[in-house]
C-alpha positions, 0 to 999 in steps of 0.5 A, spaced: 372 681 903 379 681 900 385 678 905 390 683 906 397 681 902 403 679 905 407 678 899 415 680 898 412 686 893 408 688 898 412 689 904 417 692 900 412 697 898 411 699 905 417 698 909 421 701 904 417 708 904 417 707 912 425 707 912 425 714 909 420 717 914 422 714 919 430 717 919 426 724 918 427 725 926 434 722 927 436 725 920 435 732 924 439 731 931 445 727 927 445 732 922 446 737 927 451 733 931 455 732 925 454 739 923 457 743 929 461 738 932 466 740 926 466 748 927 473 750 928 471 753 935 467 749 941 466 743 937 466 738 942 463 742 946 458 743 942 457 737 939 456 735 946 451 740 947 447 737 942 448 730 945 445 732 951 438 736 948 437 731 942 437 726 948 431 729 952 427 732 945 427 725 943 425 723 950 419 728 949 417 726 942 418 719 943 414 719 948 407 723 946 409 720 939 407 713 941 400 716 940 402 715 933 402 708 933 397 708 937 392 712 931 395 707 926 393 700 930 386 702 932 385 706 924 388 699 921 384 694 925 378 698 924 381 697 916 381 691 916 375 689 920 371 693 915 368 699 919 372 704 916 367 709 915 365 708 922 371 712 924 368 719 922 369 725 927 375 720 930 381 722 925 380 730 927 379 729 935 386 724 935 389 730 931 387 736 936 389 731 942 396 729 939 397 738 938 394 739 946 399 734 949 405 737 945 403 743 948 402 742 955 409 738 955 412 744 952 410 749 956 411 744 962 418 743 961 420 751 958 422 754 964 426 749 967 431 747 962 437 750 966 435 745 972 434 739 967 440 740 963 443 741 969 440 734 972 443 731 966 451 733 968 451 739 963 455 745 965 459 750 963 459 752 956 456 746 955 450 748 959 450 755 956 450 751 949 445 746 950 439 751 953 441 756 947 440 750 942 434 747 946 430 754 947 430 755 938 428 747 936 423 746 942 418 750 938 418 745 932 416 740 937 408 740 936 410 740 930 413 734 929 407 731 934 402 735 928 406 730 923 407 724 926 398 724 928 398 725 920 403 719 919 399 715 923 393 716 920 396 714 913 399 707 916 393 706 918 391 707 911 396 702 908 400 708 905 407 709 907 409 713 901 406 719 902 410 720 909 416 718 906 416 724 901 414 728 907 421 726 911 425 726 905 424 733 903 424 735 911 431 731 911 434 735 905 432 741 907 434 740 914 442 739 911 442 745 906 439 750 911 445 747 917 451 748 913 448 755 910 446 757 918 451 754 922 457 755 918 454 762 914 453 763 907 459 769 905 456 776 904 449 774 905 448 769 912 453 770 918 455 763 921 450 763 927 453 756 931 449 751 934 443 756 934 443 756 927 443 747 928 437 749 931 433 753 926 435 749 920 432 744 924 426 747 927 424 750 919 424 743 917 420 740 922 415 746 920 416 746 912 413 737 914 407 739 918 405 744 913 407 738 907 403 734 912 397 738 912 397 739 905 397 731 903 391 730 909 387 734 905 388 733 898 389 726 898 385 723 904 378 724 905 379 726 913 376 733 915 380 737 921 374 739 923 373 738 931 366 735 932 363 732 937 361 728 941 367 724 942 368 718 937 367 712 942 374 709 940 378 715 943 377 712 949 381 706 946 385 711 944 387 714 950 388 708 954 393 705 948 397 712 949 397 712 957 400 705 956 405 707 951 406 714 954 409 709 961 413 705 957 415 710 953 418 714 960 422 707 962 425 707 954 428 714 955 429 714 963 434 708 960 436 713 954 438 719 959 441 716 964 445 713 959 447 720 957 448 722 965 453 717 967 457 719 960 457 726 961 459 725 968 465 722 965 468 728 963 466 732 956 469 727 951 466 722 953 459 725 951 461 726 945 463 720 944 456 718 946 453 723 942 456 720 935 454 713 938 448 714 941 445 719 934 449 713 929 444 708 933 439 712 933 439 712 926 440 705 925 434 703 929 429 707 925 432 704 919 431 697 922 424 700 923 422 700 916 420 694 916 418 694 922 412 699 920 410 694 915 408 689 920 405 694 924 401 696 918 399 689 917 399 686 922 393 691 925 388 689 919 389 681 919 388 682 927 381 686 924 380 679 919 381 674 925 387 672 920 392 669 925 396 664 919 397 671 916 399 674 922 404 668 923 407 668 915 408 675 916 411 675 922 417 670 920 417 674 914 418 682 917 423 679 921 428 675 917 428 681 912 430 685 919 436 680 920 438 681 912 437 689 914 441 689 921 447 685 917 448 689 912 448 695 917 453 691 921 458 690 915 457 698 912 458 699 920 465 694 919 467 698 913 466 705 915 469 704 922 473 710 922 470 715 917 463 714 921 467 718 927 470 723 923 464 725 919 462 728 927 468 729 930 476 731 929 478 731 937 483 726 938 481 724 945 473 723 942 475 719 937 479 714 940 474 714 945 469 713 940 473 707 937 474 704 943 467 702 944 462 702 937 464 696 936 458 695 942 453 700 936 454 694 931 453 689 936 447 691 938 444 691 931 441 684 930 438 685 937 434 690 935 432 688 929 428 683 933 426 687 938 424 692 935 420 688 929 417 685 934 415 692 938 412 694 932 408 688 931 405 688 938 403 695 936 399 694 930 396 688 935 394 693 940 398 690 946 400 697 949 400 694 957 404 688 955 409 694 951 409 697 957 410 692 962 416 689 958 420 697 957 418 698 965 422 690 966 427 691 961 429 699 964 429 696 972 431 689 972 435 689 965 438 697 964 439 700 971 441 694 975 448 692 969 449 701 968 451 702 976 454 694 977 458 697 971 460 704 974 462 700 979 466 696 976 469 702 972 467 699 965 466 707 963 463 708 956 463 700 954 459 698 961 454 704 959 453 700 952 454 694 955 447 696 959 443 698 952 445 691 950 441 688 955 436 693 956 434 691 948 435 683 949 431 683 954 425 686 950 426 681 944 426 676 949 420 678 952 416 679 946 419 672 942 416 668 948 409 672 948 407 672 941 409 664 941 404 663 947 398 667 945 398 668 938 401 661 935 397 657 938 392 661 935 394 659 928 393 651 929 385 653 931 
């Protein structure tokens, strides 16, 4: 059997593809948060909506998302092992579970968002904008969930460009179809506001499932046709989804209280929070780029028993992640001001965002280890550690320094202050695991 490559050339190959996909999702809600945060009337609120509804819709899709890293691992292990073939009917029946989760959380959800946006300190017009942006986008959410199964098939299979393509036409649609729904086209689109953020959004996520569809059938082998009995590997493959779906839980329980206790400082702050937590957003799943390379990798040299390998790779995808998180921090030094303005022109919600994003920059070497490290014990298959580390990073990291801050009236810096912790602890958790399980295994 051939080892798998590690070299510089072939990391580059799959992180590079993986940064484009990766962004698809972040791209959508910042894109929106850009967009509506600028309209001439109810901009901040708006925008402060569009914080608040993108929190939670990424809560969702983070969550049932994880299913997709968990496809990936048990896909690239079975890669690496040589019994690809024997996965079959298993690449369908992982489809069709990611489709039925989405569609019990969705209608699960539906009819209460007036309560959860309310539990999340929405009110007033916010409260209104936020339910009349939620009611549109939600229905684009199975579809991500669609894509992101199809995704995780593709990693699996070593290929990261087929999804980059995907996200990169979904991206471009998105921004042209926000600017046309949210300001209007003269003579031809009415400007339609944060409902038309919603819409363009929703369009692009179906024009992905449908291009999702389409490269699944054409360029791989994988038949949808739903057979049974159920592939012996499902059963891992829910066990792996169950772990991620609690961690996954604790991660935006951490997100969403965020949002909470900004909200309740009063409708500036969350929009401040909004443009900071969407920058953030979006630097993580660019840090993640070469995260997805060590998670494509680092399942199948698991497969062929491959520690030396697992080793150089890992020291290798994190350095790279460094250089990446360095270069976000300087472009971040740089574009100080003009980042805040992309999303806003409100005096007070500018000075407030000023006064705490140097916390984002800050952040940026943190997570590059955490989430490098993440998306290596992802491809490993170690989904109850995963779990572990998010639940103790939530309630002995998180939650302990976010009330010990509101106490101290830290404000929106005691917020960020939390999120800092919560992620270096994940990175520390994980850095000590790793050099005690799998170092060793490589002087065997």
């Amino acid at each position: 059997m051939i080892s798998t490559d590690i070299s510089f050339k072939r990391i580059q190959q799959l992180a590079l593809p993986a940064i484009v996909s990766g962004i698809a999702e972040p791209v959508l809600s910042s894109t929106d948060a850009a967009i509506v945060g600028n309209i001439p009337e109810f901009g901040t609120e708006s925008l402060a909506a569009v914080g608040i509804v993108g929190a939670f819709l990424s809560m969702l899709i983070w969550i049932l998302g994880q299913t997709r890293s968990a496809i990936s691992a048990i896909v690239s292990q079975n890669l690496g092992a040589g019994k690809l073939s024997d996965l079959n009917s298993f690449p369908a029946q992982a489809i069709y579970f990611n489709i039925a989760l989405s569609l019990i959380v969705l209608l699960s959800t539906y009819f209460f968002v007036e309560e959860i946006f309310t539990l999340l300190n929405a009110e007033g017009i916010i409260l209104v904008f936020s339910i009349d942006y939620y009611n549109i986008r939600v229905w684009g959410f199975p579809l991500t969930l669609f894509t992101f199964a199809v995704f995780g098939l593709f990693r699996g299979l070593q290929n990261t460009f087929w999804p980059m393509v995907i996200a990169a036409i979904g991206a471009g649609v998105n921004i042209a179809l926000d600017f046309m729904f949210v300001y209007g086209v003269e003579g031809y689109i009415n400007p339609m506001g944060i409902q038309g953020a919603a819409w363009a959004s929703l369009i692009a996520q179906a024009l992905m499932a449908v291009l999702a569809l389409l490269f699944l059938l054409k360029k791989t082998s994988v038949s949808l046709r739903l057979r049974f009995p159920l592939h012996p590997e499902i059963n891992r493959l829910v066990s792996m989804s169950f772990n991620l779906f609690i961690r996954s839980v604790a991660l935006n329980a951490a997100l969403l209280l965020a949002v909470r206790e900004a909200a309740d400082l009063g409708k500036e702050y969350i929009a401040a929070h909004a443009i900071a937590i969407n920058l953030w957003l979006f630097t993580a799943f660019f840090i993640d780029g070469y995260g997805a390379a060590g998670n494509v990798l680092s399942g199948k040299l698991l497969g062929e028993r491959n520690f030396t390998g697992l080793w150089t790779l890992t020291k290798r995808v994190n350095s790279y992640n460094i250089v990446v998180a360095a270069i976000l921090v300087l472009v971040g030094y740089i574009f100080y001001e003009p980042l805040g303005l992309l999303f806003n022109k409100d005096k007070e919600v500018l000075s407030i965002f000023y006064g705490m994003f140097f916390m984002v920059l800050l952040c940026q070497p943190i997570s590059a280890l955490a989430f490098t490290m993440d998306s290596i014990f992802k491809g490993l298959g170690e989904m109850s550690f995963l779990r572990n580390v998010l639940l103790g990073a939530t309630l002995l990291g998180f939650i302990p320094v976010l009330y010990f801050s509101k106490y101290m009236e830290w404000g929106l810096i005691g917020i960020w202050i939390a999120i800092v912790v919560w992620v270096a602890y994940r990175a520390a958790a994980l850095i000590i695991k790793y050099k005690r399980k799998y170092i060793p295994l490589v002087e065997k």
